[in-house]
N, C-alpha and C positions, 0 to 999 in steps of 0.2 A: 870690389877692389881686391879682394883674394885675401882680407885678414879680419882675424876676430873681432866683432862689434867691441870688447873690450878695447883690445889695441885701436880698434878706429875711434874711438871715444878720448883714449889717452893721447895720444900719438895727434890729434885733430889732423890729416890734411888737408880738409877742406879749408885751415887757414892759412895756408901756403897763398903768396899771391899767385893770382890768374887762374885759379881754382874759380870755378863758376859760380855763382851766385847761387845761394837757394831760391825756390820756388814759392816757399813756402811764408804764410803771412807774417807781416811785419807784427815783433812779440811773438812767434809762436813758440810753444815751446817742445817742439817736435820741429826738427830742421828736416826740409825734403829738397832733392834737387832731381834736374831736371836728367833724365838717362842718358838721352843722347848726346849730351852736351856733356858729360860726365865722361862718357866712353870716350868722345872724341879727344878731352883734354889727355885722358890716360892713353891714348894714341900718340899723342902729340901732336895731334891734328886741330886747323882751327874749328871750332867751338858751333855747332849750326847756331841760328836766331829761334828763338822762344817763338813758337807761333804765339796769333795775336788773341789773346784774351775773350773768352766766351762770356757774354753777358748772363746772369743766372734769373 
């Protein structure tokens, strides 16, 4: 996003709404999201779909 992990920590906007959803597991306590869906929202493009879940 082009700013300091400090500022993205203060600042959150990933809780802006229509900001994507993390990826990452419910409770975690490291938040991840998804890139391209990331990218596209800072485009102002809509948002691709999550491919579908790989069973492990």
């Amino acid at each position: 996003m082009g700013i300091p992990m400090g500022t993205f920590r203060n600042k959150k906007p990933y809780a802006v709404e229509g900001f994507p959803a993390p990826v990452s597991s419910d409770g975690a306590r490291v938040l991840l999201w998804d890139g391209e869906q990331t990218t596209a929202y800072l485009a102002g493009a809509p948002a691709p779909d999550l491919p579908a879940q790989v069973p492990r």
